[in-house]
FIFIBA-397070 format. One record per atom (N, C-alpha, C, O): atom name; y, x, z; residue number from 1. Coordinates in steps of 0.1 Angstrom, whole numbers, plus 5000, padded with zeros to 4 digits. Layout:
<sites>
atomo; py; px; pz; num
CA; Y; X; Z; NUM
...
</sites>
This chain:
<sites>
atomo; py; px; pz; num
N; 4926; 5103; 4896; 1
CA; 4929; 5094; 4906; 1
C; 4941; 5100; 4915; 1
O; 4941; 5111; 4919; 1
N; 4949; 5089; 4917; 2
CA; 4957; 5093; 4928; 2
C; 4953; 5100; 4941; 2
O; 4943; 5096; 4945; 2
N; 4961; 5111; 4949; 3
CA; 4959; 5118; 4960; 3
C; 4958; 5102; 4973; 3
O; 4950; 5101; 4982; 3
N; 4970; 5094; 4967; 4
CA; 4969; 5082; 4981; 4
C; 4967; 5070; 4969; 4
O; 4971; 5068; 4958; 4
N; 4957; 5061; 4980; 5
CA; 4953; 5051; 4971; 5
C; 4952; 5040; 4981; 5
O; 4950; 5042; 4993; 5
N; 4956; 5026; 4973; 6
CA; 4956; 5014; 4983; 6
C; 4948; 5005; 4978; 6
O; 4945; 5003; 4966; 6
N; 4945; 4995; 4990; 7
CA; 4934; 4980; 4981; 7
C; 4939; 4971; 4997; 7
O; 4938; 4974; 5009; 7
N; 4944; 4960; 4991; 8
CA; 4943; 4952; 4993; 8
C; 4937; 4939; 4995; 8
O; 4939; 4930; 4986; 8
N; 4928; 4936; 5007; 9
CA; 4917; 4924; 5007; 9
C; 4925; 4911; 5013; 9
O; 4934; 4912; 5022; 9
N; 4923; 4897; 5008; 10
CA; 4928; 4888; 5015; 10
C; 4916; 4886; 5022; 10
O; 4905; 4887; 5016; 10
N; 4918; 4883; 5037; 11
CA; 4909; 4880; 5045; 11
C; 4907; 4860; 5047; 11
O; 4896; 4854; 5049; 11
N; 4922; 4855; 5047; 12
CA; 4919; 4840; 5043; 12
C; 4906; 4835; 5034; 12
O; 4897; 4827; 5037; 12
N; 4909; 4841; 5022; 13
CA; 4907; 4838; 5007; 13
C; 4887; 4844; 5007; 13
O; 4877; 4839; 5000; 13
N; 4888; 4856; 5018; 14
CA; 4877; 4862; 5009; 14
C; 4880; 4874; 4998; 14
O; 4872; 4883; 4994; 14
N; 4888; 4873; 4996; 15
CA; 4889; 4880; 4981; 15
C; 4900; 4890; 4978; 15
O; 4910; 4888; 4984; 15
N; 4900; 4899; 4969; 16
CA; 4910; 4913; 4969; 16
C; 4925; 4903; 4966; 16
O; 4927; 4892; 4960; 16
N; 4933; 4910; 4971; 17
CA; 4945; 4904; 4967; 17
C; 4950; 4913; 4955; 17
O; 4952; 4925; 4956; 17
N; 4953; 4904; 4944; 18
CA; 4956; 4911; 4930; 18
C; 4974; 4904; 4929; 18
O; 4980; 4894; 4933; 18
N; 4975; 4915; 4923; 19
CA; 4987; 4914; 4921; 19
C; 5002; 4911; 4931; 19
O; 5011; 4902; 4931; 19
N; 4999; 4924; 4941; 20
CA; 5007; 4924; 4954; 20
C; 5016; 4938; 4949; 20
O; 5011; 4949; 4947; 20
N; 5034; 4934; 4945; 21
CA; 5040; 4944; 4942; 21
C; 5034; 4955; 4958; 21
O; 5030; 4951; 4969; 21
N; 5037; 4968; 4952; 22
CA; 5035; 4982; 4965; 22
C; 5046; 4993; 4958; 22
O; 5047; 4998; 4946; 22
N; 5051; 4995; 4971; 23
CA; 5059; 5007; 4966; 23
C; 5053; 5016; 4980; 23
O; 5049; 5012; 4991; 23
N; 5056; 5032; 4973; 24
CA; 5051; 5041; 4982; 24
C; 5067; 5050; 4981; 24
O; 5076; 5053; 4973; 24
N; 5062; 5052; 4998; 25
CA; 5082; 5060; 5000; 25
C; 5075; 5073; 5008; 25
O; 5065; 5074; 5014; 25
N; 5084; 5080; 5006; 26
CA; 5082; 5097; 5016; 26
C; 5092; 5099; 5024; 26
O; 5100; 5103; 5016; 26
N; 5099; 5099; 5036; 27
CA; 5107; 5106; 5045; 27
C; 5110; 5117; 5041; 27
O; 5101; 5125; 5039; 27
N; 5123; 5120; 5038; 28
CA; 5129; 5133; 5037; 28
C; 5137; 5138; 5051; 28
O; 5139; 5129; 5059; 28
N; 5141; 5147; 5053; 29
CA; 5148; 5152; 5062; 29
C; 5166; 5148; 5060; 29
O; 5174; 5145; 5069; 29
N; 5169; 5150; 5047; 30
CA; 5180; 5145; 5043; 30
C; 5185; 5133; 5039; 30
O; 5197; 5130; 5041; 30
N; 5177; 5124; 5033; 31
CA; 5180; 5111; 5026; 31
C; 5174; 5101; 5035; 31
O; 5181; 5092; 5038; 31
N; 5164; 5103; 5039; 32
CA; 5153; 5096; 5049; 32
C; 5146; 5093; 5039; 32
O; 5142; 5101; 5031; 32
N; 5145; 5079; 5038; 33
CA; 5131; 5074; 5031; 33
C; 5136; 5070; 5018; 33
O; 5147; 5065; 5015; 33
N; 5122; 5076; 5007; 34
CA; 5125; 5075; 4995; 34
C; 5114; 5069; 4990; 34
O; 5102; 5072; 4994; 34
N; 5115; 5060; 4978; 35
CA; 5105; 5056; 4967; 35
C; 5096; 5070; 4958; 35
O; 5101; 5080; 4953; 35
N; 5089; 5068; 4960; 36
CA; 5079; 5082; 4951; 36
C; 5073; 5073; 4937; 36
O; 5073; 5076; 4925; 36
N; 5069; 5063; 4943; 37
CA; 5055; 5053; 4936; 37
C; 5056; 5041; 4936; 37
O; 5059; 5038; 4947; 37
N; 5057; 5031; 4929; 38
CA; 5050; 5018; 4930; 38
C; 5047; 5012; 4917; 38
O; 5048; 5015; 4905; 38
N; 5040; 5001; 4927; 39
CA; 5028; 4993; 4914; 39
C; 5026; 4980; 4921; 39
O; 5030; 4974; 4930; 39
N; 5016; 4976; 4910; 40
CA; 5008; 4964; 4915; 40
C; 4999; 4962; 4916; 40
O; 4993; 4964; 4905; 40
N; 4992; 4957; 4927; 41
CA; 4975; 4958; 4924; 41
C; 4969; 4954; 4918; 41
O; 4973; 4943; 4915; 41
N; 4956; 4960; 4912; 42
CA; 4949; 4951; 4902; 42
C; 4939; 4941; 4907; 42
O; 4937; 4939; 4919; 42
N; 4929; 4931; 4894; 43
CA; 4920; 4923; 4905; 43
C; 4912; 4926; 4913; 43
O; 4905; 4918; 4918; 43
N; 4911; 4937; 4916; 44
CA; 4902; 4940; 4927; 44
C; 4911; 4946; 4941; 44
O; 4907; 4954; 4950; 44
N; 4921; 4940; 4939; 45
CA; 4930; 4944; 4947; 45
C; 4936; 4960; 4951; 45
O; 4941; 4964; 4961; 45
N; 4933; 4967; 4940; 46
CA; 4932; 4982; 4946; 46
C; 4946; 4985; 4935; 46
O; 4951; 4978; 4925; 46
N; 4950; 4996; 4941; 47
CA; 4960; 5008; 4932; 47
C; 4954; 5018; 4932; 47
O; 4951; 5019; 4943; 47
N; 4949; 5027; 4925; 48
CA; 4949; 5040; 4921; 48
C; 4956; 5049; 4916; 48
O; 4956; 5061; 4917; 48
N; 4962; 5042; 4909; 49
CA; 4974; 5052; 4903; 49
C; 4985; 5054; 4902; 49
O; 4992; 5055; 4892; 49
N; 4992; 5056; 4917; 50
CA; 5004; 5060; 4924; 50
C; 5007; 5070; 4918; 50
O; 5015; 5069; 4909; 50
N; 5001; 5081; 4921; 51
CA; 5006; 5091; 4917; 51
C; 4998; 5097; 4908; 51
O; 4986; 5095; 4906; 51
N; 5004; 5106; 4902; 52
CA; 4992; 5116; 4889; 52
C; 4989; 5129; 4897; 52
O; 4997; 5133; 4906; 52
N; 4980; 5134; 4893; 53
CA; 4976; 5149; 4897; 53
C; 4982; 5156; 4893; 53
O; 4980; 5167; 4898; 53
N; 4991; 5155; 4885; 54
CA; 5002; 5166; 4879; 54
C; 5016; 5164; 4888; 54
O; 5026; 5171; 4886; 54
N; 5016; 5153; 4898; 55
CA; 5031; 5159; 4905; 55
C; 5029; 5160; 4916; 55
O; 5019; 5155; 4919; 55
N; 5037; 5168; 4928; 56
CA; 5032; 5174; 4939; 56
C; 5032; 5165; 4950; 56
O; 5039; 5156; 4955; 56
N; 5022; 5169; 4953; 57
CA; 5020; 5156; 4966; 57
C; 5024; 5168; 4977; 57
O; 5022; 5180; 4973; 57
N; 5029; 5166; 4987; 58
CA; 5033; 5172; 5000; 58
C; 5029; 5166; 5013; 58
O; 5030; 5154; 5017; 58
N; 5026; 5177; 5020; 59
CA; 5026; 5171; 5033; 59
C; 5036; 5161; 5043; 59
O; 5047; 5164; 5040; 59
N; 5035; 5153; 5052; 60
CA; 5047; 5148; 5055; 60
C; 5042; 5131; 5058; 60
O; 5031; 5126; 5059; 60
N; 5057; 5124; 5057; 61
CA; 5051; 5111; 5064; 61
C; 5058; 5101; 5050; 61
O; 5068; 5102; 5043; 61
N; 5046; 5093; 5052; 62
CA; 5046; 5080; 5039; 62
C; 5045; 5069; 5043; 62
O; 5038; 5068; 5053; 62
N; 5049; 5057; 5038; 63
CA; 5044; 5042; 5041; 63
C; 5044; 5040; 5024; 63
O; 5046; 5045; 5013; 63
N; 5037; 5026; 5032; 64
CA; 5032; 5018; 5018; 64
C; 5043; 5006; 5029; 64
O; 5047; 5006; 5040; 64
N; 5045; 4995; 5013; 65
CA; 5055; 4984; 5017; 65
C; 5050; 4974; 5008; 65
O; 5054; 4976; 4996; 65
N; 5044; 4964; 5009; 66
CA; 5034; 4955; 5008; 66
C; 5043; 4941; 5003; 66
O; 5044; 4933; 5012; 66
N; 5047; 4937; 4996; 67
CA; 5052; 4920; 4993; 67
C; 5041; 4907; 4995; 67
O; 5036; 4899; 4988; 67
N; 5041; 4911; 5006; 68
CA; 5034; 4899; 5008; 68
C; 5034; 4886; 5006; 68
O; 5024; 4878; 5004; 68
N; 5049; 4881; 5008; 69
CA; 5052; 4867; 5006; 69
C; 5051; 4865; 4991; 69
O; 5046; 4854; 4990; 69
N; 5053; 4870; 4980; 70
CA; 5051; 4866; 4969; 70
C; 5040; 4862; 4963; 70
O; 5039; 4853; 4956; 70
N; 5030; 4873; 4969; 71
CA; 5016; 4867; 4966; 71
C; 5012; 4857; 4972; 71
O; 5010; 4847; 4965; 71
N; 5011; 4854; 4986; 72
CA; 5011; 4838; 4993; 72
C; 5016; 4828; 4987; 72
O; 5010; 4817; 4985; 72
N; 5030; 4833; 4983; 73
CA; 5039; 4821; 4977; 73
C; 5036; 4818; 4963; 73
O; 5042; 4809; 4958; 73
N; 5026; 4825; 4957; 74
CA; 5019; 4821; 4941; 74
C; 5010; 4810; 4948; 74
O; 5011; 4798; 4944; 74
N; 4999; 4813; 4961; 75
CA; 4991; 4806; 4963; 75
C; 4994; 4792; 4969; 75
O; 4985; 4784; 4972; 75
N; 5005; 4791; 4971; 76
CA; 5012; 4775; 4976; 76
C; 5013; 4777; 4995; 76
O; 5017; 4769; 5003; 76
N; 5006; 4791; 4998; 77
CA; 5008; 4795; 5016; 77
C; 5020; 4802; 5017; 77
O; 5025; 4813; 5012; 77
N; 5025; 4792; 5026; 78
CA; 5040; 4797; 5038; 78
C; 5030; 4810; 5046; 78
O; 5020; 4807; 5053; 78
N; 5036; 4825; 5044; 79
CA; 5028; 4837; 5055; 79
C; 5040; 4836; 5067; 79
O; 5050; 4828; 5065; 79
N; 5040; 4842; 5078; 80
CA; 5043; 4847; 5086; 80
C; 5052; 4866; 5086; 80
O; 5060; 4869; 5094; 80
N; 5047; 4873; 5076; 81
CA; 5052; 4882; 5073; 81
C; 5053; 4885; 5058; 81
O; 5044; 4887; 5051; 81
N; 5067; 4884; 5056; 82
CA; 5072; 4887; 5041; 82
C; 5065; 4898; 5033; 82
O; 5060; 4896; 5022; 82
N; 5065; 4914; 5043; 83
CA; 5063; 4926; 5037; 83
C; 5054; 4930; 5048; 83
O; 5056; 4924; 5059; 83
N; 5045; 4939; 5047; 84
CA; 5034; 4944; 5052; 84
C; 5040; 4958; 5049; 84
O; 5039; 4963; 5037; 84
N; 5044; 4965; 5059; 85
CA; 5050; 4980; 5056; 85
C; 5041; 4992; 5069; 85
O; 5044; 4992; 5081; 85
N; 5029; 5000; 5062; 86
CA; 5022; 5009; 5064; 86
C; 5025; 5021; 5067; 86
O; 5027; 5028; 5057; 86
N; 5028; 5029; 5081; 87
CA; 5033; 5043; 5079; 87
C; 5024; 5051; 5082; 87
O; 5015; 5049; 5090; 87
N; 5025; 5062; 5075; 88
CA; 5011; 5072; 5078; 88
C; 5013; 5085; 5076; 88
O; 5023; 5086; 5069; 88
N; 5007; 5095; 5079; 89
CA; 5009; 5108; 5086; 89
C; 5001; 5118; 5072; 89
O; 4989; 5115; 5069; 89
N; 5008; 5129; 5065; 90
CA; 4997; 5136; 5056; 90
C; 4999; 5152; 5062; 90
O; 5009; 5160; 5062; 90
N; 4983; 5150; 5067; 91
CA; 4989; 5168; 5072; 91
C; 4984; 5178; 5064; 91
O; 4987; 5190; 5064; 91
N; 4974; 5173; 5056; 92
CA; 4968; 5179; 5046; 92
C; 4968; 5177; 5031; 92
O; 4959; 5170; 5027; 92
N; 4976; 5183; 5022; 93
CA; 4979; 5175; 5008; 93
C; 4970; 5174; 4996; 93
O; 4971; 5169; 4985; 93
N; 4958; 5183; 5004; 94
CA; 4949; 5187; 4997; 94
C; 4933; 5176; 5000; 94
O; 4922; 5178; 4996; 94
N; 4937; 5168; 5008; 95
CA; 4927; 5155; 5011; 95
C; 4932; 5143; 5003; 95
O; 4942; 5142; 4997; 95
N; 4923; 5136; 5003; 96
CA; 4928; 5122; 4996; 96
C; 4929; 5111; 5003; 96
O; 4917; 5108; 5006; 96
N; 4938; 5104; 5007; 97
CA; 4943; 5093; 5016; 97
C; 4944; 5081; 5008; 97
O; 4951; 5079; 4999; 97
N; 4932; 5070; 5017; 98
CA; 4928; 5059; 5011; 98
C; 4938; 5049; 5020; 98
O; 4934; 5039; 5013; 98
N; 4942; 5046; 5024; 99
CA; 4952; 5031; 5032; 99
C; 4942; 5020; 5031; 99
O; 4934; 5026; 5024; 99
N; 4938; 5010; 5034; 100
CA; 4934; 4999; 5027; 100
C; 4942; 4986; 5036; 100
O; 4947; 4991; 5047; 100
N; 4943; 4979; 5036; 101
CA; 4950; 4964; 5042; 101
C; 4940; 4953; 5045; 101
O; 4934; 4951; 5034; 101
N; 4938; 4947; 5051; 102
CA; 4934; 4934; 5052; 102
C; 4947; 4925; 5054; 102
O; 4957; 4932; 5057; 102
N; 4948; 4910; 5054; 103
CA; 4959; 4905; 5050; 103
C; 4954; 4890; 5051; 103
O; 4945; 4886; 5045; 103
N; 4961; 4883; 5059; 104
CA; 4960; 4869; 5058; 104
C; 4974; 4864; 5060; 104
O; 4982; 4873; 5062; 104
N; 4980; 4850; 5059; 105
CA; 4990; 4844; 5059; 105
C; 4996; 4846; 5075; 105
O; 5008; 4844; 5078; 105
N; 4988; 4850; 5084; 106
CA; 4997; 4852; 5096; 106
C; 4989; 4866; 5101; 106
O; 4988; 4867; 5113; 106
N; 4986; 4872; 5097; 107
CA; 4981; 4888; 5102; 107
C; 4978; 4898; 5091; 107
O; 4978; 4895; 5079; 107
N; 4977; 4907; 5095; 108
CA; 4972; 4921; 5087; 108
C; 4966; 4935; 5099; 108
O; 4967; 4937; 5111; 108
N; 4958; 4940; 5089; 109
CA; 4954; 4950; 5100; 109
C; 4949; 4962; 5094; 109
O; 4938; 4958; 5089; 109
N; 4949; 4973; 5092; 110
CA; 4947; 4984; 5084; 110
C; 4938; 4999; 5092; 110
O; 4935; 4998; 5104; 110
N; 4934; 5008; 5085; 111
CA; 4928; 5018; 5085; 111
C; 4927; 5026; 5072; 111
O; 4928; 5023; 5060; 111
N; 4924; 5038; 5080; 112
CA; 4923; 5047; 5071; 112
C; 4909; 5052; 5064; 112
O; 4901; 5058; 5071; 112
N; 4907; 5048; 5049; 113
CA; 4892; 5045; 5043; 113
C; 4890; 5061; 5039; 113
O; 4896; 5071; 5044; 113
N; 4882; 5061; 5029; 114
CA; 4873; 5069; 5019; 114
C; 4875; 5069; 5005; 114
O; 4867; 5076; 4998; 114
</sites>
């Protein structure tokens, strides 16, 4: 399993949001922010496999960046926020950092899981 892992729940719906493009970016000191990871969620709305255990995860600061309007816009809902963009703090590279999202057509609200 991925060191950082995400799931996305629709809170409208009830139900995981499957198939929400996610890209995961890292802050560099020189480039700024870079793509490391992305995917799409599966039906249970989750990613696991950003990254592999074989490349280095580092301490440092990450977001997740969420397409939200596309998945809405499969379901025939006008959202309020196109992209849902998560930033978060790793001070330890050696823990595993869960994100998760809740998500409706005019809100979202997040924490950090298990």
């Amino acid at each position: 399993m991925s060191p950082i892992t995400t799931q996305i729940l629709d809170t409208a719906s009830g139900k995981p949001a499957a198939g929400v493009a996610v890209v995961l970016e890292r802050k560099t000191h020189t480039a700024g922010w870079q793509a490391v990871a992305e995917g799409v969620t599966d039906v249970d709305g989750r990613l696991n496999d950003l990254l592999s255990t074989r490349e280095a995860f580092l301490p440092g600061h990450y977001r997740f960046i969420f397409e939200t309007a596309a998945y809405f816009l499969l379901q025939g809902i006008e959202c309020f926020y196109p992209q849902v963009t998560v930033s978060f703090a790793v001070k330890d590279a050696q823990q595993h950092y869960h994100v998760p999202v809740l998500v409706s057509p005019h809100s979202y609200s997040t924490f950090r899981g298990r």
